[in-house]
VEXVEXVO-897515 format. One record per residue (C-alpha): residue number from 0; x, z, y. Coordinates in Angstrom, 2 decimals. Layout:
% residues N
(site NUM, (X, Z, Y))
...
***
This chain:
% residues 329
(site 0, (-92.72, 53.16, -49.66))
(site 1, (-94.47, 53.27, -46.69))
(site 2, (-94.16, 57.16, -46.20))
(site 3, (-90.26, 56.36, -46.52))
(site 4, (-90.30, 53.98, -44.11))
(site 5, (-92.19, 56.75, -41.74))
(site 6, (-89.75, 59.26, -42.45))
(site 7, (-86.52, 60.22, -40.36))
(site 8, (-84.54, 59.33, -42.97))
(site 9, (-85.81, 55.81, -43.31))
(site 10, (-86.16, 54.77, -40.03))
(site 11, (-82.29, 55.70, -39.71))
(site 12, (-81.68, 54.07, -42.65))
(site 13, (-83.64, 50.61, -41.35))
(site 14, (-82.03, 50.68, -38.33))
(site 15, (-78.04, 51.52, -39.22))
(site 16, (-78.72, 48.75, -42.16))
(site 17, (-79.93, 46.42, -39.46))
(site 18, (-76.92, 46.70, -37.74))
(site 19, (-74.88, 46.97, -39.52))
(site 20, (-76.18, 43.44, -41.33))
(site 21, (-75.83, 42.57, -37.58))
(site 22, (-72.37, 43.51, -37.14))
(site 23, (-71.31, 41.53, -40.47))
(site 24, (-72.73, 38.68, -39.08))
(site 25, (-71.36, 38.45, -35.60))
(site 26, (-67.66, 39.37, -37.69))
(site 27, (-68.25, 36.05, -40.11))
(site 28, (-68.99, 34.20, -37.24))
(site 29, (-66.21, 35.31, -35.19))
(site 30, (-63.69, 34.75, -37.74))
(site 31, (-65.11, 30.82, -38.58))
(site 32, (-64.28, 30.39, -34.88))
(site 33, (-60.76, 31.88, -35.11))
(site 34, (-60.38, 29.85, -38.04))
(site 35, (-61.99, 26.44, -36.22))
(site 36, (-59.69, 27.47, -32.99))
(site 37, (-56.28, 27.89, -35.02))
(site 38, (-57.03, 24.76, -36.64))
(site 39, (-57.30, 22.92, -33.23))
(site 40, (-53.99, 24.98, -31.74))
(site 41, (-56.12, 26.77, -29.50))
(site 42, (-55.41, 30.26, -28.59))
(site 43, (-57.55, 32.63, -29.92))
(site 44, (-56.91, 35.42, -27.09))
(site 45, (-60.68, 35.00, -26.30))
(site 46, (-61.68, 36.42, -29.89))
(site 47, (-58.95, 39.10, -29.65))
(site 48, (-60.48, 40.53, -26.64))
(site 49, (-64.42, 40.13, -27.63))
(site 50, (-63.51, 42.65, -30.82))
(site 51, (-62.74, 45.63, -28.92))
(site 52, (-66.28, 44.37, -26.43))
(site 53, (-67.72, 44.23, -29.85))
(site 54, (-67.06, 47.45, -30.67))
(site 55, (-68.29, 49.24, -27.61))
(site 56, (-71.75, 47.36, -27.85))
(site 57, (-72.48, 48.60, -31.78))
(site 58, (-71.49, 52.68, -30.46))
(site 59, (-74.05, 51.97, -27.25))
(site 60, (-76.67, 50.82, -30.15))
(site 61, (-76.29, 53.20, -32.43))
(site 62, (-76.21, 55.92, -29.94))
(site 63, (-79.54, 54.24, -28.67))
(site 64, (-80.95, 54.47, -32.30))
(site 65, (-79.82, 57.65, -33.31))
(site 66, (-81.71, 59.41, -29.71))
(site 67, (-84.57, 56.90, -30.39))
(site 68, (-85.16, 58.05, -33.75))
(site 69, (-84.51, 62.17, -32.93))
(site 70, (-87.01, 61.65, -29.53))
(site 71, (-90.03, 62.79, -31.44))
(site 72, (-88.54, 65.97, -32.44))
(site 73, (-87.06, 66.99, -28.74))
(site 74, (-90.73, 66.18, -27.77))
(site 75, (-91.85, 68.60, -29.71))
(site 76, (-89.49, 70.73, -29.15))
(site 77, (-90.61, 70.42, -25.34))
(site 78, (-94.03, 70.99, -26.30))
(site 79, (-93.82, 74.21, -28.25))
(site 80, (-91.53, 75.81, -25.56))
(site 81, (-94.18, 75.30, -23.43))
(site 82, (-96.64, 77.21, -24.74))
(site 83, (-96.35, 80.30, -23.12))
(site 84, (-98.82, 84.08, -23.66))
(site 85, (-102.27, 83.22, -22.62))
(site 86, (-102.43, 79.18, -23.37))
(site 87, (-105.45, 79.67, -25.27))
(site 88, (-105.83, 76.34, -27.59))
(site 89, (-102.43, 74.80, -27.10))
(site 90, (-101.19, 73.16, -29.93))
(site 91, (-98.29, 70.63, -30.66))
(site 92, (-99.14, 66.72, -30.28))
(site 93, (-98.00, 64.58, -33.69))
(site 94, (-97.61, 61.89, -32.03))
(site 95, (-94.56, 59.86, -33.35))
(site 96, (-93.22, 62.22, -34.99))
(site 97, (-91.24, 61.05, -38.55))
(site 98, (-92.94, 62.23, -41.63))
(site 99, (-90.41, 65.11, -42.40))
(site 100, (-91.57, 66.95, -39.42))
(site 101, (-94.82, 66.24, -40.02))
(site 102, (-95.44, 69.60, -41.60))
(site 103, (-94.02, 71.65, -39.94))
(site 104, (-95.77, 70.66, -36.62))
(site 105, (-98.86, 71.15, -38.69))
(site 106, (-97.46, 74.68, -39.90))
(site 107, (-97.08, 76.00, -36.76))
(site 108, (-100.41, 74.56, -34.93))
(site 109, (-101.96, 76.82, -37.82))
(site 110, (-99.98, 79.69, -37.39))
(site 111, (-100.73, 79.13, -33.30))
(site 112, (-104.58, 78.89, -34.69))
(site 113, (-103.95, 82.34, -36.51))
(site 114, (-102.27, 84.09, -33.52))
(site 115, (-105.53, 82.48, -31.26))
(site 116, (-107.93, 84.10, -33.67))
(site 117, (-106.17, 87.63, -33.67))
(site 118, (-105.99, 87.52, -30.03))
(site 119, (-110.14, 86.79, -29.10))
(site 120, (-110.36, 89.46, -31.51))
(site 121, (-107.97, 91.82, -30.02))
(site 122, (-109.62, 90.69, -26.32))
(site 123, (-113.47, 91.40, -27.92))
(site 124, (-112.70, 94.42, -29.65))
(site 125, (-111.43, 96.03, -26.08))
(site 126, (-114.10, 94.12, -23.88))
(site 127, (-116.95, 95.91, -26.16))
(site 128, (-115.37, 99.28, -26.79))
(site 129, (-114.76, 99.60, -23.08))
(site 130, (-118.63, 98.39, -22.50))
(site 131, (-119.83, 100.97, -25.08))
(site 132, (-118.02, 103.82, -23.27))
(site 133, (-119.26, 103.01, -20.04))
(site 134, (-123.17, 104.59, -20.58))
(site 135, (-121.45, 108.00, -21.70))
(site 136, (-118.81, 108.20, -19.68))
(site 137, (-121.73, 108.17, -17.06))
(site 138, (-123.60, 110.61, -18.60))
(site 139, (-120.93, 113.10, -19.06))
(site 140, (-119.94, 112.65, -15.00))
(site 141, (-123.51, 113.30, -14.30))
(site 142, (-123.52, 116.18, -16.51))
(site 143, (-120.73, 117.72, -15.11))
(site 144, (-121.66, 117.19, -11.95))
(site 145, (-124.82, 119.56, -12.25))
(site 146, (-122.66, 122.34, -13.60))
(site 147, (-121.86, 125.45, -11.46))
(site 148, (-118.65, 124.84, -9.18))
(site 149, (-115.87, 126.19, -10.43))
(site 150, (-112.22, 125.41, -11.26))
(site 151, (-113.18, 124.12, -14.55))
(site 152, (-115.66, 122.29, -13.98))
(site 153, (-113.04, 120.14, -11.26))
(site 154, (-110.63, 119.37, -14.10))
(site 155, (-113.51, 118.08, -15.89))
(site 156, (-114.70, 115.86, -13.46))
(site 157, (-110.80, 114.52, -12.73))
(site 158, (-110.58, 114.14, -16.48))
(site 159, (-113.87, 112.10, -16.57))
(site 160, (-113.19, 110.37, -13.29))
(site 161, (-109.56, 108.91, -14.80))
(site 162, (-111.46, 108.27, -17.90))
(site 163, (-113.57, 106.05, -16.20))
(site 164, (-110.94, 104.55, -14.58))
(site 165, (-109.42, 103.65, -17.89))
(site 166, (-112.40, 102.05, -18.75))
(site 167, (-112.83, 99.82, -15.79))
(site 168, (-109.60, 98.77, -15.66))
(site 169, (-110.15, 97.89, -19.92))
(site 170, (-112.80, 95.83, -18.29))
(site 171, (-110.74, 93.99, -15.93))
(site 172, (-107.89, 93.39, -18.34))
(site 173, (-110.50, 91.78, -20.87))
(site 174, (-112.15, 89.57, -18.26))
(site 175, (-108.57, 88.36, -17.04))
(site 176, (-107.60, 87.62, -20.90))
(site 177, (-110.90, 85.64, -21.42))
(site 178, (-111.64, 84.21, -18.35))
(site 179, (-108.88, 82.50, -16.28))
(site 180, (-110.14, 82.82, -13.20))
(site 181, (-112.94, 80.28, -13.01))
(site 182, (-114.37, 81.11, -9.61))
(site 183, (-111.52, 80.05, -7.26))
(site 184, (-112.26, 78.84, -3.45))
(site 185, (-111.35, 79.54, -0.19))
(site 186, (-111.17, 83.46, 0.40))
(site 187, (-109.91, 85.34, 3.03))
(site 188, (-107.55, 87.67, 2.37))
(site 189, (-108.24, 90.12, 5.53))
(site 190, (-111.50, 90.38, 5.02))
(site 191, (-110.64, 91.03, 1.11))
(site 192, (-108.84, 93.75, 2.60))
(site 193, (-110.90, 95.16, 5.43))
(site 194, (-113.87, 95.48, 2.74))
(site 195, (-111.57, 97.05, -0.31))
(site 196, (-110.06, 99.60, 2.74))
(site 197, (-113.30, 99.98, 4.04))
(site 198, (-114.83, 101.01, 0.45))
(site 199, (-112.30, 103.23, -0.60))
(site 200, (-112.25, 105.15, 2.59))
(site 201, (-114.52, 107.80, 1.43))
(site 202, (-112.04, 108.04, -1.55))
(site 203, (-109.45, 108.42, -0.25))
(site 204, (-109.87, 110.27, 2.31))
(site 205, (-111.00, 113.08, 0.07))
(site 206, (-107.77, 112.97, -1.91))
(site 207, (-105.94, 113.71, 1.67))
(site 208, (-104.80, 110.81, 2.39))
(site 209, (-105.83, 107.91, 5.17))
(site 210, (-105.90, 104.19, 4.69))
(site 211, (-104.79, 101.90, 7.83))
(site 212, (-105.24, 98.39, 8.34))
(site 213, (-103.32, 95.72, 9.99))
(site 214, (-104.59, 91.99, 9.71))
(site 215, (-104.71, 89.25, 11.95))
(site 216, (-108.12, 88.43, 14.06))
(site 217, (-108.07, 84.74, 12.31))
(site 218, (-108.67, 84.19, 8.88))
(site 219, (-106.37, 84.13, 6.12))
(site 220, (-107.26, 81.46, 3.75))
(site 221, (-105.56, 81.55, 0.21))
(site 222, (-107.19, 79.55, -2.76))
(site 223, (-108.37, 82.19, -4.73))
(site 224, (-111.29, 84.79, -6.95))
(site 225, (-112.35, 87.05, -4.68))
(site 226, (-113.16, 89.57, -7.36))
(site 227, (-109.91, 89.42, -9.00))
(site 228, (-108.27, 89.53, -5.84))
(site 229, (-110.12, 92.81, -4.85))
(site 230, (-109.62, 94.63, -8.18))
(site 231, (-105.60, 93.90, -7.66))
(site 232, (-106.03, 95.13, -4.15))
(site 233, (-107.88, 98.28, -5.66))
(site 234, (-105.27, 98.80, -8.11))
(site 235, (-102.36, 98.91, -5.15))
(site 236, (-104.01, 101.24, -3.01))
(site 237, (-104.90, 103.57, -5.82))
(site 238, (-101.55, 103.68, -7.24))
(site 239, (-100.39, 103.83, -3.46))
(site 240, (-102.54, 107.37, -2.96))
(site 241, (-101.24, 108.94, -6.45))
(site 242, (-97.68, 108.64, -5.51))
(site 243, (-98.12, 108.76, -1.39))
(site 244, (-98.10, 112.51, 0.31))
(site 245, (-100.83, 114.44, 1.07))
(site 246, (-101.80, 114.30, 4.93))
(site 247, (-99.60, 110.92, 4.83))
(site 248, (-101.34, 107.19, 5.05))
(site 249, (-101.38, 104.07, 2.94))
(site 250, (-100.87, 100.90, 5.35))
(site 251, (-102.35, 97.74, 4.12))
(site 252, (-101.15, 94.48, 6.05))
(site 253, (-101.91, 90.87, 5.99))
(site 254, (-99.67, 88.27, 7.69))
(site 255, (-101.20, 84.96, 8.56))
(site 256, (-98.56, 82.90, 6.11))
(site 257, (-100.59, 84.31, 3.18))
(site 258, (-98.38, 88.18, 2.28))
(site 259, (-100.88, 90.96, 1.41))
(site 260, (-98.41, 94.09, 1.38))
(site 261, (-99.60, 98.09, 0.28))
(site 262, (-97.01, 100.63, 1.89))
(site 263, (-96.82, 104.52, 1.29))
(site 264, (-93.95, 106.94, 1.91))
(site 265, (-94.13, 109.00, -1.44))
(site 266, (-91.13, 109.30, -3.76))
(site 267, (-90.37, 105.05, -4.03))
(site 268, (-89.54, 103.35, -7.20))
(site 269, (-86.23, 103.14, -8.72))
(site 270, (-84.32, 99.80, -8.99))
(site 271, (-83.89, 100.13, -12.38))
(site 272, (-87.84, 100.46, -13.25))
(site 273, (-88.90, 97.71, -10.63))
(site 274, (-88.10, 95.18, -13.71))
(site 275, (-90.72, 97.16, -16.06))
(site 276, (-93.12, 98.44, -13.80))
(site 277, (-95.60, 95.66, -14.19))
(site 278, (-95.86, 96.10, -17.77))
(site 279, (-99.24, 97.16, -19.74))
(site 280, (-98.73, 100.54, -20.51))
(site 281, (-95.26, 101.43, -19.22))
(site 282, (-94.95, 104.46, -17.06))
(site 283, (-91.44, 106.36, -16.45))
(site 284, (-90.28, 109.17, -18.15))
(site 285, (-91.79, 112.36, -16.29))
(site 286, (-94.27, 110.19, -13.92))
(site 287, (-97.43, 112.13, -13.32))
(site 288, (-100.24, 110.76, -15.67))
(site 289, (-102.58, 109.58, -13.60))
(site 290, (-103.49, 106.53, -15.68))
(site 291, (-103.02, 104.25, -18.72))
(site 292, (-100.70, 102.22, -16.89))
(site 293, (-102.63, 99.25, -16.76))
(site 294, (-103.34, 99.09, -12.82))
(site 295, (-100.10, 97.21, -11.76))
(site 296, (-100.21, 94.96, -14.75))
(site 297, (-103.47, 94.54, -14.48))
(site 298, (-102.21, 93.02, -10.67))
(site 299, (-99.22, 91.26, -11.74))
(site 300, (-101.64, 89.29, -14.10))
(site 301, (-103.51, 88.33, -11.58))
(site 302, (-100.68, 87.29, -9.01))
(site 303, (-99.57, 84.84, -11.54))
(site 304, (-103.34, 83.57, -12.27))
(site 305, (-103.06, 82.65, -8.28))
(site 306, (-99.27, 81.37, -8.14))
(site 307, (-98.24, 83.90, -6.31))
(site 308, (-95.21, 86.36, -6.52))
(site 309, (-95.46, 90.08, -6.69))
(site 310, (-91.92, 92.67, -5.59))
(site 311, (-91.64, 96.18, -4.80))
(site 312, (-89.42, 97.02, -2.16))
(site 313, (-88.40, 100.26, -0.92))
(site 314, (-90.43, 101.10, 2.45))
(site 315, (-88.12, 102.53, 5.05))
(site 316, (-87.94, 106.15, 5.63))
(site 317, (-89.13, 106.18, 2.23))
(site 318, (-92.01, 105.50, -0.15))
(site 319, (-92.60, 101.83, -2.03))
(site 320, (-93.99, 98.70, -0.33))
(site 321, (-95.86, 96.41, -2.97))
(site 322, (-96.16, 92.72, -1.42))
(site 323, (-98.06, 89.95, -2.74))
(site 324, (-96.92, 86.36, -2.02))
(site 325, (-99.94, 83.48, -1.91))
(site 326, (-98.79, 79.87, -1.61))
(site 327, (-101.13, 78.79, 1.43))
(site 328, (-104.11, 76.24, 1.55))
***
């Protein structure tokens, strides 16, 4: 009896009974006083009217009881679209909910328990294989390194090089899967990107290309992990020089309201890839392979760790502008 009385079912039950036990009443009564009026040749205009009142106040309260009783389910409803890729441990509250729902709230916090599971998995599996790779990857560069120069032995080294790319960027994607960002402060994003340029100079210099930045004399305070921060930055220049011309520059700016922006003039991205291009793995029919296509998503996913926006615009006289949005401290 009890789990009736807990159930959807009952509590509608309950509360239509009540008023409807209500609305009997209040008709009895009103008749005895029609009755009692007609009897003493008063009019009973009064009563005529309070009916149709009547009427309007027992739709208001069962409107009210009906929403009442159906409030735990939109709750949940609420809850579970909500829970969006990444909420590691959300689950659906009970709270009130009526006893028919009960398991089915319980259903899918195990099925979310499942996916959780699967995922960690999924996340360890590619944190160690990517760590395990790492020591011979190393080796083999070395090795190759030693061998005689010769055409060869360069498209070894560029296949190990964009091997280890792969790997890092495994490494990154793991750590942003596990780890949501727990180091954030106050970091500068020009010098972020004076000491990123400055590092990949070397680099990128010997793929024929030049780096150039513009950033204001002031810092640029955003609220966020330095690390990530520089492995998106990383990721934008690199995929900046693969698609920029040789003998042509990559321009990195920073504007004091918080806009980190990576410019080249090479071929530009088509509108109707912009929409994918931040997608794990996705790379456009005939794009040279120069990676797993992880680096972009790899910075999208951290954009949205910081609340900021990402878009790829088209740089003019050519090429693709990638410009990060930070909201400001």
């Amino acid at each position: 009896m009890a789990h009736w009385r807990h159930s959807l079912e009952g509590k509608l039950i309950l509360r239509l009974a009540g008023i409807h036990a209500l609305a009997l009443a209040i008709g009895f009564l009103a008749l005895a006083q029609r009755h009692y009026l007609l009897r003493h040749g008063v009019s009973d205009t009064i009563v005529v009217w309070a009916f149709p009142l009547f009427a309007f106040a027992v739709l208001g309260v069962v409107i009210y009881t009906v929403r009442a009783s159906l409030r735990p389910l939109i709750a949940a409803s609420r809850q579970a679209a909500a829970i969006v890729p990444g909420a590691a441990g959300a689950r659906l509250e009970p709270g009130r909910a009526p006893a028919e729902i009960m398991p089915f709230i319980h259903a899918v916090n195990e099925a979310l328990e499942r996916l959780d599971q699967a995922f960690q998995a999924q996340r360890r599996f590619t944190a160690d294989a990517a760590h395990e790779l790492r020591t011979p990857l190393a080796i083999l560069t070395a090795g190759i390194e030693a061998l005689p120069p010769g055409e060869a032995v360069t498209k070894l080294g560029e296949d190990a090089a964009r091997m280890s790319r792969l790997v890092i960027q495994l490494l990154r994607v793991a750590r942003l899967d596990s780890q949501p960002l727990p180091q954030m402060q106050a970091v500068d994003l020009a010098q972020i990107a004076a000491e990123v340029g400055g590092h990949m100079a070397p680099w990128i210099y010997q793929q024929g290309r030049e780096v150039v930045l513009e950033a204001p004399d002031r810092p640029v305070l955003v609220h966020g992990d330095e690390e990530a921060l520089s492995g998106a930055l990383r990721n934008l220049i690199e995929n900046a020089v693969f698609h920029a011309p040789v003998g042509t520059e990559v321009l990195v700016t920073v504007l004091p309201e918080g806009r980190l922006s990576v410019i080249d003039h090479g071929a530009g991205v088509p509108p109707e890839h912009r929409a994918q291009l931040f997608e794990r793995f996705w790379r456009a029919h005939g794009m040279r392979r120069q990676g797993a296509g992880l680096g972009l998503s790899i910075v999208a996913a951290v954009a949205q760790a910081h609340g900021a926006s990402i878009m790829v615009e088209d740089t003019p006289g050519g090429g693709a502008t990638f410009t990060m949005d930070f909201p400001m401290r």
